[in-house]
RODO-69909 format. One record per atom (N, C-alpha, C): residue in three letters; residue number from 1; x, y, z; atom name. Coordinates in Angstrom, 3 decimals. Example, Ala and Ser with C-alpha at 12.3 -4.5 7.8 and 13.67 -1.06 7.14 Angstrom:
ALA  1  13.190  -5.690  7.800  N
ALA  1  12.300  -4.500  7.800  CA
ALA  1  13.200  -3.300  7.800  C
SER  2  12.850  -2.250  7.080  N
SER  2  13.670  -1.060  7.140  CA
SER  2  12.900  0.030  7.870  C
END
This chain:
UNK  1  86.865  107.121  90.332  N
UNK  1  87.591  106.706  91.542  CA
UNK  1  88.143  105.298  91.346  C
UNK  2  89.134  105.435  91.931  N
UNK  2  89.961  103.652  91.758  CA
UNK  2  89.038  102.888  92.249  C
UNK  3  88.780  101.658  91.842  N
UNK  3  88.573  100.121  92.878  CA
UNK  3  90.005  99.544  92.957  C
UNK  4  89.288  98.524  93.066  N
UNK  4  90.245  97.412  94.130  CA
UNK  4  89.721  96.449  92.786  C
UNK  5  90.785  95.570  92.436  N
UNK  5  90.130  94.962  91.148  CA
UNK  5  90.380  93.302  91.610  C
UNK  6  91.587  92.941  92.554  N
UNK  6  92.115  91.668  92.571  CA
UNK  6  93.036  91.724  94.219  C
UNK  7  92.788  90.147  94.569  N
UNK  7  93.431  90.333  96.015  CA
UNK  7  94.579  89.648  95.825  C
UNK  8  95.954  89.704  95.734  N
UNK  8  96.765  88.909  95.437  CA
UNK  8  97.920  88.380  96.305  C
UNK  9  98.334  87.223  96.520  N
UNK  9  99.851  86.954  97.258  CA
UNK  9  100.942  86.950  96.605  C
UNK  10  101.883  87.579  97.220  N
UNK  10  103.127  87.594  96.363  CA
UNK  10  104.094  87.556  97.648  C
UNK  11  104.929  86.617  96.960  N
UNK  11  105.749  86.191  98.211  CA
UNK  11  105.356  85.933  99.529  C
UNK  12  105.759  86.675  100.410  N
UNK  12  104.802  87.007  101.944  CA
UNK  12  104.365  88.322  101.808  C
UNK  13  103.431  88.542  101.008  N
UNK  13  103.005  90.050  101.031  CA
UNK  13  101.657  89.599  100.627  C
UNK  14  100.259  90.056  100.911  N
UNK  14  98.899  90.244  100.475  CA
UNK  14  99.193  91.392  99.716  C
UNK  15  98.671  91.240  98.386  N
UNK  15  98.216  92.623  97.781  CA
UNK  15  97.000  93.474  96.826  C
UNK  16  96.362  94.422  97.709  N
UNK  16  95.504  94.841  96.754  CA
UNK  16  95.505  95.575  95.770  C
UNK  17  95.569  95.066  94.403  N
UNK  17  95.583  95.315  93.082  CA
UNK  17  94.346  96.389  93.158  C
UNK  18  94.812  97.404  92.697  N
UNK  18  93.792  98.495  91.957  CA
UNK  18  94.012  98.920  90.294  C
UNK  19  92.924  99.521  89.872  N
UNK  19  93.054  99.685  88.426  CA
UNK  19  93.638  100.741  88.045  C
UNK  20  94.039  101.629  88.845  N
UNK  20  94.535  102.765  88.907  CA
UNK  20  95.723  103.241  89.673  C
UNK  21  96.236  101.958  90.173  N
UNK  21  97.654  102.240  91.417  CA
UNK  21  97.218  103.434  91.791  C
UNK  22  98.055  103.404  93.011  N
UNK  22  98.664  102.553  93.410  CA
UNK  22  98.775  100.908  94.154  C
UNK  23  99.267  99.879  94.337  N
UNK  23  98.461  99.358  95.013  CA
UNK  23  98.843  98.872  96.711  C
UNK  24  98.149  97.895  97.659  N
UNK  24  98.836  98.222  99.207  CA
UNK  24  98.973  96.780  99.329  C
UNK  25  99.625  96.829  100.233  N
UNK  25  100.479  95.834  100.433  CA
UNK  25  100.799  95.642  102.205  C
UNK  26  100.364  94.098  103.030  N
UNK  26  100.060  93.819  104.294  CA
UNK  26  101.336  92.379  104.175  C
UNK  27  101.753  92.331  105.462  N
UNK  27  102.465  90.643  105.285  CA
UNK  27  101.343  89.680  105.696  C
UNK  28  101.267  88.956  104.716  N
UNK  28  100.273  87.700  104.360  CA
UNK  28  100.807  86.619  105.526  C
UNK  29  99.853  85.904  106.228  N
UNK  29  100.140  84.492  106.698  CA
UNK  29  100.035  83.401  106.582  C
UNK  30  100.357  82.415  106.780  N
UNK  30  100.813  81.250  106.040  CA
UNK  30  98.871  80.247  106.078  C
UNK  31  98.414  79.887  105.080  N
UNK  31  97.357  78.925  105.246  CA
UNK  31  95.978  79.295  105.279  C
UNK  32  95.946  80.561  104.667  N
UNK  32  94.621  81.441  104.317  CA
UNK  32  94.213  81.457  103.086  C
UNK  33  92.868  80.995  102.852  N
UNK  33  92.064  80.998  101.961  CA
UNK  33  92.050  82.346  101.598  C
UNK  34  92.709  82.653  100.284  N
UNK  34  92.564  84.458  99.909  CA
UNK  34  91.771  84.320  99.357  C
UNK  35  91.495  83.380  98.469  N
UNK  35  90.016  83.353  97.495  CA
UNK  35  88.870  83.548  98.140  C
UNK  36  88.655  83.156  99.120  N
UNK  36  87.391  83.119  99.894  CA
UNK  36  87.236  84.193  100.688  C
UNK  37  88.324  85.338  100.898  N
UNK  37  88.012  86.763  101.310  CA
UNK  37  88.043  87.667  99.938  C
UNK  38  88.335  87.283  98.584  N
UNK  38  88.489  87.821  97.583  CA
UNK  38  86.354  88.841  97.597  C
UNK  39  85.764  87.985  97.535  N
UNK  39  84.568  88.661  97.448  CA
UNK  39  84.539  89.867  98.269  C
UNK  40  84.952  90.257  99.404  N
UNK  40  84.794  90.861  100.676  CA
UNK  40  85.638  92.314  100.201  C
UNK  41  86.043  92.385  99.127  N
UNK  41  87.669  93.116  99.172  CA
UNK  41  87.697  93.448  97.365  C
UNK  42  87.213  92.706  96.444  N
UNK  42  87.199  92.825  95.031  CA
UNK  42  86.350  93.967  94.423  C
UNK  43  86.148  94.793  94.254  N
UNK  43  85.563  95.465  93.367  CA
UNK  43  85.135  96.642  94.032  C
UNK  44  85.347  96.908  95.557  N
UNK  44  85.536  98.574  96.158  CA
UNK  44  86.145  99.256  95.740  C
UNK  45  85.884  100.710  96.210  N
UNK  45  86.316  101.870  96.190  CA
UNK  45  87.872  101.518  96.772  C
UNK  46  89.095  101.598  96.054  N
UNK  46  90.198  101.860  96.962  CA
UNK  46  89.965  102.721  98.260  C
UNK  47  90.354  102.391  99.375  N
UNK  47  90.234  103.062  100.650  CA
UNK  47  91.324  104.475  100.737  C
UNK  48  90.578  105.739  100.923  N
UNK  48  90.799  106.932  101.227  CA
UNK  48  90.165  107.685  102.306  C
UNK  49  89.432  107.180  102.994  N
UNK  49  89.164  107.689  104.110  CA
UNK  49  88.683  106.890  105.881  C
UNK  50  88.732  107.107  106.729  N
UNK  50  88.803  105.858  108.128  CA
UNK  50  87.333  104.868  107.739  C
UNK  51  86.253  105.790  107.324  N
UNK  51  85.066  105.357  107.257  CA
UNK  51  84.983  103.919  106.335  C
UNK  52  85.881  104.140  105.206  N
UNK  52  85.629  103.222  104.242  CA
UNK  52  86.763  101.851  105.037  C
UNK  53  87.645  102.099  105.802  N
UNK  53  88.392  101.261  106.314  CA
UNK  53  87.955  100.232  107.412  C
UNK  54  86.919  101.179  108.094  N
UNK  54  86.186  101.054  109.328  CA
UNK  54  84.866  99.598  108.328  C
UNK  55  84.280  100.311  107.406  N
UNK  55  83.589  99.136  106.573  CA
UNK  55  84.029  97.941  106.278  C
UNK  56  85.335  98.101  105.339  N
UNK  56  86.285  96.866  105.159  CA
UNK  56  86.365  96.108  106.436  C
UNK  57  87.013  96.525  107.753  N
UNK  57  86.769  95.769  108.535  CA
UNK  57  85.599  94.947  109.167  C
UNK  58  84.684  95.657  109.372  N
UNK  58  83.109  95.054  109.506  CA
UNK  58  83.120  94.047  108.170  C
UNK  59  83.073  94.248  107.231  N
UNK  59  82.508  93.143  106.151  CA
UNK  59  83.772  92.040  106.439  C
UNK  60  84.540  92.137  106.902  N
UNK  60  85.651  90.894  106.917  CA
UNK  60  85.519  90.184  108.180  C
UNK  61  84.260  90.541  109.137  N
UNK  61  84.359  89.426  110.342  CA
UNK  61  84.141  88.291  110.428  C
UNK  62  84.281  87.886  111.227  N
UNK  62  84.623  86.241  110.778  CA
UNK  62  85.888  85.762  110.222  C
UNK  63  86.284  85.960  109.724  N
UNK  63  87.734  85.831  109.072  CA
UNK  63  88.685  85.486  110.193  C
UNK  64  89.865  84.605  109.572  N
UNK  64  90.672  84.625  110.643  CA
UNK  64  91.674  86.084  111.171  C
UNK  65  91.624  86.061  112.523  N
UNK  65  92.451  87.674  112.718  CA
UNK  65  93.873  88.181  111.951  C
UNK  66  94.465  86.769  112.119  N
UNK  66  95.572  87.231  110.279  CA
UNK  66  95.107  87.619  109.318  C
UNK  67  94.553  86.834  109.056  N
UNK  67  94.744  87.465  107.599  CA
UNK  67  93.284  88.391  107.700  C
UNK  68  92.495  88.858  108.438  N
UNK  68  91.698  90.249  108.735  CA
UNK  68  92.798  91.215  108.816  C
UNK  69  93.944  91.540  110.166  N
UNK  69  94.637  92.310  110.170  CA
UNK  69  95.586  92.204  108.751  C
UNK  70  96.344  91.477  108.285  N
UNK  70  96.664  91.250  106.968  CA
UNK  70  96.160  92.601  105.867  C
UNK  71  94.753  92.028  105.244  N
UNK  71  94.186  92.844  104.255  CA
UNK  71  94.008  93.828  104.954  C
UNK  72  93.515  94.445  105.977  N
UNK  72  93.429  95.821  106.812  CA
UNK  72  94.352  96.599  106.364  C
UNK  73  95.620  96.217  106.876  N
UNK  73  96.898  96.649  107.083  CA
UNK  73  97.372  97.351  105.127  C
UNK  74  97.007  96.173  104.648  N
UNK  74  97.042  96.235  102.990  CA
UNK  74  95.913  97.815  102.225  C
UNK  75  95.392  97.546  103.768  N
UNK  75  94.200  98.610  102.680  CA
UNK  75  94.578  100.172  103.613  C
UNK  76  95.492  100.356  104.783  N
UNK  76  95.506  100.878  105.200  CA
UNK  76  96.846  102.019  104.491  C
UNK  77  97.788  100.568  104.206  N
UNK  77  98.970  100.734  103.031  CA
UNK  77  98.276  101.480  101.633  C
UNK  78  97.154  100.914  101.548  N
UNK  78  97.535  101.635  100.027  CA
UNK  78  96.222  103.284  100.361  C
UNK  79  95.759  103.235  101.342  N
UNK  79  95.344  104.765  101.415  CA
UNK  79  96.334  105.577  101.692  C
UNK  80  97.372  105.397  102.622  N
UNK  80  98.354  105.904  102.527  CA
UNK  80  99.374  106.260  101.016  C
UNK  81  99.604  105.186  100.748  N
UNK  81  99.962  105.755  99.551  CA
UNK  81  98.899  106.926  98.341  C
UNK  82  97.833  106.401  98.126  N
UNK  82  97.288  106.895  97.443  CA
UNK  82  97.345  108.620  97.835  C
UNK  83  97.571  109.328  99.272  N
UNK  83  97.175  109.987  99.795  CA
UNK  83  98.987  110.358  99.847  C
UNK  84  99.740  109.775  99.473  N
UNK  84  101.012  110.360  99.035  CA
UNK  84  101.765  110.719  100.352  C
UNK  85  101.756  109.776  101.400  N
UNK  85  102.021  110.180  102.724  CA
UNK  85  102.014  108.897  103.261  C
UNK  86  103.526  108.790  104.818  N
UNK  86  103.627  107.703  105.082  CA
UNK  86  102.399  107.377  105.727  C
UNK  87  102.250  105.979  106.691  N
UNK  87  100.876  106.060  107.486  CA
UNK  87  101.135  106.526  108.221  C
UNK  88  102.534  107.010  108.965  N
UNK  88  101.803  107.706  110.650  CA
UNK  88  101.496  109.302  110.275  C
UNK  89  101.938  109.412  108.840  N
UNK  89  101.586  111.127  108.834  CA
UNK  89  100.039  110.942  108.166  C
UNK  90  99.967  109.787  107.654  N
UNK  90  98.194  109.599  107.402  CA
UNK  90  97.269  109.228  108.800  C
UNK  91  97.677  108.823  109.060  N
UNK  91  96.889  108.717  110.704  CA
UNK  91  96.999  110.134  111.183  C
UNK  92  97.907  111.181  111.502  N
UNK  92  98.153  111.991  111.964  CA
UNK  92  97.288  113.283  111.596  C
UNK  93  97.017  112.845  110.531  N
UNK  93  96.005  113.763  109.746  CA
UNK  93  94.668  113.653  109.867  C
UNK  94  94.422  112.662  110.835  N
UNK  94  92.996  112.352  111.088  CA
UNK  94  92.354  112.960  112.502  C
UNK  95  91.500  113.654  112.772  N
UNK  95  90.857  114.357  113.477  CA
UNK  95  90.623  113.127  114.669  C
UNK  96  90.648  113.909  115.926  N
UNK  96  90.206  113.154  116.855  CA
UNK  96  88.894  111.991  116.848  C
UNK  97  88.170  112.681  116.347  N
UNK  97  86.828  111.813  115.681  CA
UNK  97  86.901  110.649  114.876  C
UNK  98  87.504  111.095  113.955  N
UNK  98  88.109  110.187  112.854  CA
UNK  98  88.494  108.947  113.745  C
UNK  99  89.645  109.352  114.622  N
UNK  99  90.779  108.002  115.023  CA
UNK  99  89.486  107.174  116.527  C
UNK  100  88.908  108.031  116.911  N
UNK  100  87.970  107.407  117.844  CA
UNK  100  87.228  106.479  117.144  C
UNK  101  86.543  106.725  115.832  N
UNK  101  85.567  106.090  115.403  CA
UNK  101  86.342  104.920  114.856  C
UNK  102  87.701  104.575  115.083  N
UNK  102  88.286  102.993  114.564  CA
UNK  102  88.471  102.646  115.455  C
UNK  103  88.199  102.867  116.775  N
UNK  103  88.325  102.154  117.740  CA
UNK  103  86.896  101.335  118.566  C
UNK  104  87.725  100.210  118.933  N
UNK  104  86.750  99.052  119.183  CA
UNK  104  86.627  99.414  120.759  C
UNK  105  85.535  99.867  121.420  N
UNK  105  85.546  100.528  122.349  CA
UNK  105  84.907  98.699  123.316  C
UNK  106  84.307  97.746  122.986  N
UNK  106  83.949  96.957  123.913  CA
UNK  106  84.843  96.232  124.462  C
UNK  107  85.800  95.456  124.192  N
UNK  107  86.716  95.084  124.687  CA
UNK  107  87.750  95.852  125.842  C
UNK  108  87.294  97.588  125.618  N
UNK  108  87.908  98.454  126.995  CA
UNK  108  86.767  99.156  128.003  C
UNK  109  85.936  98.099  128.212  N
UNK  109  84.764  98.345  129.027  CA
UNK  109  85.743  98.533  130.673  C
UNK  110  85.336  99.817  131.294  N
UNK  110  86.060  99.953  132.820  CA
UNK  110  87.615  100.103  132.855  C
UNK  111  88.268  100.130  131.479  N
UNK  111  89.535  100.873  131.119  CA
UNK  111  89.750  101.774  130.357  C
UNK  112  88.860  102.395  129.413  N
UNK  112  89.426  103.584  128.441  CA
UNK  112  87.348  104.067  127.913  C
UNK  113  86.762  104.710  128.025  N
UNK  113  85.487  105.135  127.363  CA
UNK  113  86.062  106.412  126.129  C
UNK  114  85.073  106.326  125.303  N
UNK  114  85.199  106.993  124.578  CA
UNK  114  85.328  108.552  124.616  C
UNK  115  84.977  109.323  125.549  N
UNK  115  85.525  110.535  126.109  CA
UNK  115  86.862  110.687  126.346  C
UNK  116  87.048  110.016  127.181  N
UNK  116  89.049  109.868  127.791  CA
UNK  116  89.566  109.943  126.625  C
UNK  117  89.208  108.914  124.932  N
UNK  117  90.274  108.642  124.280  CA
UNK  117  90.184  110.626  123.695  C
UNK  118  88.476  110.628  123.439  N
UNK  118  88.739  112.101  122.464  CA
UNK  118  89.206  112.858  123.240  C
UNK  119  89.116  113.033  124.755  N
UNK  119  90.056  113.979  125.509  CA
UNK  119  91.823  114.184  125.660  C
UNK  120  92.134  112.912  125.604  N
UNK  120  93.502  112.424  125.175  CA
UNK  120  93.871  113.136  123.833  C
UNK  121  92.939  112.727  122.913  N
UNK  121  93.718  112.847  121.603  CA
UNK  121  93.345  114.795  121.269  C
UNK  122  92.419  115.257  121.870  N
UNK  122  92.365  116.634  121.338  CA
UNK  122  93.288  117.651  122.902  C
UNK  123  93.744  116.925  123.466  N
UNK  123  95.141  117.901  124.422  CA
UNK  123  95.847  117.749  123.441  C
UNK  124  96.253  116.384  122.773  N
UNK  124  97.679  116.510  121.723  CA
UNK  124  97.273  117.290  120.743  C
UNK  125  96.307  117.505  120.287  N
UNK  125  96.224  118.422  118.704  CA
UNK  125  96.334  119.817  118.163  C
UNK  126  96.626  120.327  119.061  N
UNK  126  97.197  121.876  119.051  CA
UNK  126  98.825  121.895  119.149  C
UNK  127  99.484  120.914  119.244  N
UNK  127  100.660  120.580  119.069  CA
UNK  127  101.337  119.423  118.238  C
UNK  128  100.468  119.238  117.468  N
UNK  128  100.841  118.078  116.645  CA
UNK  128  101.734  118.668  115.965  C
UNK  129  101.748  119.646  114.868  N
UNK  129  102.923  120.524  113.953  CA
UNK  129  103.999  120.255  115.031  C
UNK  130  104.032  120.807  115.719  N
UNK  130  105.212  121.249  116.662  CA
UNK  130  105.980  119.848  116.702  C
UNK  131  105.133  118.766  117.108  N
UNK  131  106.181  117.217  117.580  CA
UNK  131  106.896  116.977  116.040  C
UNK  132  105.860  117.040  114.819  N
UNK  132  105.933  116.392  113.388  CA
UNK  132  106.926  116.930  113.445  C
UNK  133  107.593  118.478  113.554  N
UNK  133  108.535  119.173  112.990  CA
UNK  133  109.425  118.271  113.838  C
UNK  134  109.765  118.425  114.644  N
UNK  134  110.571  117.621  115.707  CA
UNK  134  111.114  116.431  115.267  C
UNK  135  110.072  115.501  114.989  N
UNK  135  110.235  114.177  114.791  CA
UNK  135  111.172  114.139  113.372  C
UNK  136  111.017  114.739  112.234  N
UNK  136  111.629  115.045  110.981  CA
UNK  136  112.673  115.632  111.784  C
UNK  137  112.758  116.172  112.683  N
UNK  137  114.620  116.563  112.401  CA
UNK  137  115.398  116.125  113.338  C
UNK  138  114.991  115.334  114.648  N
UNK  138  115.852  114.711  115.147  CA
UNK  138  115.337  113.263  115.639  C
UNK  139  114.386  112.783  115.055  N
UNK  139  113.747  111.218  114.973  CA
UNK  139  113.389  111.442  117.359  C
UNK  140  113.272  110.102  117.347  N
UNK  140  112.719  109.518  118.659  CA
UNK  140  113.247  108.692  119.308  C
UNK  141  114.479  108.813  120.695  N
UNK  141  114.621  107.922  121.023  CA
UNK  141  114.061  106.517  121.556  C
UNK  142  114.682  105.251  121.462  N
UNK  142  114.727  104.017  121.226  CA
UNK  142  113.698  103.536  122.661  C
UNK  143  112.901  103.081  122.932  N
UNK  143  112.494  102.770  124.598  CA
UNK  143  113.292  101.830  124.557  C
UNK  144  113.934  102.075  125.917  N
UNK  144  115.001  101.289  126.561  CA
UNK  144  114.830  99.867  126.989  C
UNK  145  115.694  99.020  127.273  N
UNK  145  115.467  97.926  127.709  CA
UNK  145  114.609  97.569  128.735  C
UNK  146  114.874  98.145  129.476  N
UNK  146  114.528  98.053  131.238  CA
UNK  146  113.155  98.947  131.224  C
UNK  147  112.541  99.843  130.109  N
UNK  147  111.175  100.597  130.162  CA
UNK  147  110.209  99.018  130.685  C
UNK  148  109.277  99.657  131.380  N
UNK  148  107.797  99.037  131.112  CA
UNK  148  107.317  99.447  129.794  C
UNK  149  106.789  98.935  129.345  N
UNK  149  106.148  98.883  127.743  CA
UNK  149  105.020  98.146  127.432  C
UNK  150  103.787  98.759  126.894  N
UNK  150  103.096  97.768  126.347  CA
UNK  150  102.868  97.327  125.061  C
UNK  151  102.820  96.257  124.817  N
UNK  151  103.616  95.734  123.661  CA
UNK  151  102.270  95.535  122.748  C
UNK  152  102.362  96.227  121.225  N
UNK  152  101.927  96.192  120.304  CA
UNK  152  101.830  94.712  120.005  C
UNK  153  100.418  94.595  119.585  N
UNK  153  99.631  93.507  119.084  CA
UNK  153  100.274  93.459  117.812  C
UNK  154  99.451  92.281  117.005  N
UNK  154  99.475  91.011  115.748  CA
UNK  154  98.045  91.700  115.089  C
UNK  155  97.175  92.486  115.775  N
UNK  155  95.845  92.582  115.108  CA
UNK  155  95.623  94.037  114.487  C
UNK  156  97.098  94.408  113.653  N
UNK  156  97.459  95.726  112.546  CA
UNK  156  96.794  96.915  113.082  C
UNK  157  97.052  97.409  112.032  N
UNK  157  97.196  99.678  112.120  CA
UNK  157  95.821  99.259  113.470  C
UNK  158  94.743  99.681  113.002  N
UNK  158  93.559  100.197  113.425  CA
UNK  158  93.007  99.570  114.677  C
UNK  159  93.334  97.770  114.460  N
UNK  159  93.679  97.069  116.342  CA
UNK  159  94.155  98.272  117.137  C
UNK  160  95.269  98.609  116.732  N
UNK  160  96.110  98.775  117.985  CA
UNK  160  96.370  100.331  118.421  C
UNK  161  95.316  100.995  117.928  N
UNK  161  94.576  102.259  118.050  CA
UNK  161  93.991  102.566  119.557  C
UNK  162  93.994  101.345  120.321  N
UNK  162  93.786  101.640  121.062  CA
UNK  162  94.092  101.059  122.126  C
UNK  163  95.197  100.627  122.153  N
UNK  163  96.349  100.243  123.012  CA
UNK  163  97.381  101.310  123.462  C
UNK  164  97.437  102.034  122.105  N
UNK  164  98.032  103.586  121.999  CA
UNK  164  97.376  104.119  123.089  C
UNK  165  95.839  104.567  122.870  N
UNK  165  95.029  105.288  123.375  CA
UNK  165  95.062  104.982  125.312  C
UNK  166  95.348  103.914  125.385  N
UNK  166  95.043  103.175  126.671  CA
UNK  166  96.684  103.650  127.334  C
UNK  167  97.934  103.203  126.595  N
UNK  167  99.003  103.119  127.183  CA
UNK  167  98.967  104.903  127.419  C
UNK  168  98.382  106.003  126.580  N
UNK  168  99.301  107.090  126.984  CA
UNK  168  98.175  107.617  128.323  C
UNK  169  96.243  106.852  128.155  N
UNK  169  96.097  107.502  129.568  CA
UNK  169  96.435  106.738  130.992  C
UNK  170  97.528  105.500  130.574  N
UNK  170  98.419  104.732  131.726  CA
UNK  170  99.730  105.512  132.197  C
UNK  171  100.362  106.435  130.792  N
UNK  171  101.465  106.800  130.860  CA
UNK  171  102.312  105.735  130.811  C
UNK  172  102.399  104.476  129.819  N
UNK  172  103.039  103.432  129.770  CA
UNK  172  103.647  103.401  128.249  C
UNK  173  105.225  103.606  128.505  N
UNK  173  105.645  103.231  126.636  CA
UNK  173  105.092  102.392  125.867  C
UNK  174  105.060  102.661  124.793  N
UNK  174  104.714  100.901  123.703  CA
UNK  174  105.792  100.788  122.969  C
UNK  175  105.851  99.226  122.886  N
UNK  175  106.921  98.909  121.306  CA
UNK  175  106.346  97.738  121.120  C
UNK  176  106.982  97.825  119.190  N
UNK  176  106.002  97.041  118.742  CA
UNK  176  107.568  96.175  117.808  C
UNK  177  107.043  94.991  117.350  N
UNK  177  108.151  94.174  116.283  CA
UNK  177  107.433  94.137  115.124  C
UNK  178  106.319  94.403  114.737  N
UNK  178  105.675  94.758  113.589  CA
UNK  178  106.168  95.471  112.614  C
UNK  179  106.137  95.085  111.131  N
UNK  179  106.779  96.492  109.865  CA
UNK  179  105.998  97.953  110.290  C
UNK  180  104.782  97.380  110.766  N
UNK  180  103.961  98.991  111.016  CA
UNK  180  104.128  99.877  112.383  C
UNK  181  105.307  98.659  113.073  N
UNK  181  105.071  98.997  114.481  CA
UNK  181  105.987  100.957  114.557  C
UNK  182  107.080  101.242  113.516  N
UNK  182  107.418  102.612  113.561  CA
UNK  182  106.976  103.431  113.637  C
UNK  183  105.816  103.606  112.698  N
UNK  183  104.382  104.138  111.992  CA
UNK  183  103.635  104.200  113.025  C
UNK  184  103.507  103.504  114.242  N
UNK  184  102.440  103.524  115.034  CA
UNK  184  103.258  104.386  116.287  C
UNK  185  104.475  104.496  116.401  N
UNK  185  105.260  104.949  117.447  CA
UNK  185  105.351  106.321  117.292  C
UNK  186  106.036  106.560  115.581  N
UNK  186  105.290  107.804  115.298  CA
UNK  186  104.516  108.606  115.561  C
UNK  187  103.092  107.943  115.267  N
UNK  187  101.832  108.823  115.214  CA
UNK  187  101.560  108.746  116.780  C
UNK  188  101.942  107.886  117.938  N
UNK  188  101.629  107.799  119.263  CA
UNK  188  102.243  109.355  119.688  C
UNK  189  103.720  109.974  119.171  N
UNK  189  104.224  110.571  119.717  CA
UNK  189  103.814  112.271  119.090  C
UNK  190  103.316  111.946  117.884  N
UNK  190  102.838  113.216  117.228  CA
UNK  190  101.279  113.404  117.492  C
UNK  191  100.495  112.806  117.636  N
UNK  191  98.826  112.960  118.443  CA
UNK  191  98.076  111.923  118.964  C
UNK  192  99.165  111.176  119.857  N
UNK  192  98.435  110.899  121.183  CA
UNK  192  99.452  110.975  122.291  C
UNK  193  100.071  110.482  122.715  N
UNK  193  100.757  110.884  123.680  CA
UNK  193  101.891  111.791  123.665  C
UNK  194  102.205  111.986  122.805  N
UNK  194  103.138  113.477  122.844  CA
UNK  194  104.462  113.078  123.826  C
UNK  195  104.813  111.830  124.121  N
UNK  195  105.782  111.325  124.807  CA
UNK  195  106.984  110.885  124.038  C
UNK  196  108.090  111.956  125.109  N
UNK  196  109.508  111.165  124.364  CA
UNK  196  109.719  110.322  125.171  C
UNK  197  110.257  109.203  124.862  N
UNK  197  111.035  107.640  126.323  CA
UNK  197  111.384  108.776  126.976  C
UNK  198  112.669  109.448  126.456  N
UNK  198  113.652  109.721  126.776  CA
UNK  198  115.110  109.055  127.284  C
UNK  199  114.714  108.270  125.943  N
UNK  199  115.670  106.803  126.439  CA
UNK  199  117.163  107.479  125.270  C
UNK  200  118.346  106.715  125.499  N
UNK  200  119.722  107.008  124.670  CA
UNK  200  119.946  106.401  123.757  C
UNK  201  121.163  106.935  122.966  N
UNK  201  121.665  106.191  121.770  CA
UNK  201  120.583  106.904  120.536  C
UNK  202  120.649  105.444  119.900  N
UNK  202  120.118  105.312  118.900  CA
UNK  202  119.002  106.632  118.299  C
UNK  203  118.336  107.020  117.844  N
UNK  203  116.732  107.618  117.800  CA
UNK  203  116.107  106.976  116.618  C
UNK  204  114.960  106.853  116.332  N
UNK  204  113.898  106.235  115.684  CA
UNK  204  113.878  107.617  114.245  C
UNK  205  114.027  107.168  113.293  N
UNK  205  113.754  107.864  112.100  CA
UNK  205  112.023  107.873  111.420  C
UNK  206  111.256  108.320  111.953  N
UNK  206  109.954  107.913  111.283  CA
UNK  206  110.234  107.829  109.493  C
UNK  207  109.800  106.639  109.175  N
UNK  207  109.654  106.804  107.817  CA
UNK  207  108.989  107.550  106.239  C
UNK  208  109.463  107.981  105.353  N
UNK  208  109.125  108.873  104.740  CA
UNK  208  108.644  108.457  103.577  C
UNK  209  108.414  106.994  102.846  N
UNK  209  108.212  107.252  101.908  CA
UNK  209  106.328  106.244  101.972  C
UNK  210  106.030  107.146  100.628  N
UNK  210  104.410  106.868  101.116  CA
UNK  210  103.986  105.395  101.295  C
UNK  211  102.774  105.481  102.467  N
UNK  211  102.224  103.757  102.930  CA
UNK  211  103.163  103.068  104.096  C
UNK  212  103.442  102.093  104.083  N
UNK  212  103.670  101.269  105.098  CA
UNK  212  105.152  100.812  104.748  C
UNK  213  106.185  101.522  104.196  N
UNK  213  107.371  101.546  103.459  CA
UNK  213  108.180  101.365  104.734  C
END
């Protein structure tokens, strides 16, 4: 099985070097000690499944939330790739269970319990094929100006798992300005909320090529 051999910056990109590529790739922020999360992140299993992602995050607390979401995002990138699939069709592929168990349920104490989200997410899953096909052939319109929206966080993929989870049992759009924020609009509309805006113009192309592309 691949590791993770080296944590590297390149340009504005964090990247985790594996010995076996592929490797993933997060936008880095400015004034972070990478060396000093290098231990935390050097010599694992490349990440292929939520569990091992769900770890990475636990061993990186403390850290500042950049560059935590940062390498996350990096490790979330390269399971995706490795797994030969963008991330929202890698998220998409994850069982209700799966996507519950990355979610940080204390911070939604008296707004979202962990029932609601798996109830939420297993109404969408008998129709997930059906949206995916959809989404591949005529993308997603744009949420409009004038939508209410709740707006995607800074704290990457697996943060904002449950903002998703929260906005679709509000019935409230999200948009995000994030590289991952497509990826997350995506997978909101293919198994969790199953919501088109139904806004004009433009439509949203989910992206196709593997990871966080």
């Amino acid at each position: 099985m691949a590791r993770v051999v080296a944590l590297d910056v390149a340009g504005e990109q964090v990247v985790l070097r594996t010995d076996e590529g592929p490797d993933g790739y997060g936008r880095a922020p400015e004034g972070v000690d990478w060396q000093a999360l290098a231990p935390h992140v050097v010599g694992r299993h490349a990440p292929e499944r939520p569990d091992q992602l769900v770890a990475l995050r636990a061993d990186l607390a403390g850290a500042d939330d950049a560059a935590l979401a940062a390498v996350v995002n990096a490790a979330w990138d390269l399971a995706a790739r490795r797994a030969g699939v963008p991330l929202w069709r890698f998220l998409a592929g994850l069982s209700p269970e799966e996507v519950v168990a990355l979610v940080d349920f204390a911070p939604l104490s008296g707004l979202l319990t962990r029932e609601e989200a798996l109830d939420i997410l297993r109404r969408a899953e008998p129709t997930r094929a059906e949206r995916t096909a959809i989404l591949a052939l005529e993308g997603l319109p744009a949420v409009g100006d004038d939508d209410h929206v709740l707006p995607l966080d800074a704290s990457g993929v697996d943060g904002n798992l449950a903002l998703l989870l929260l906005a679709a049992k509000s019935g409230v759009p999200v948009r995000g300005v994030h590289e991952w924020s497509g990826h997350l609009s995506a997978f909101d509309y293919v198994a969790v909320s199953g919501a088109d805006s139904g806004g004009v113009g433009d439509r949203y192309r989910a992206p196709t090529e593997p990871g966080l592309s």
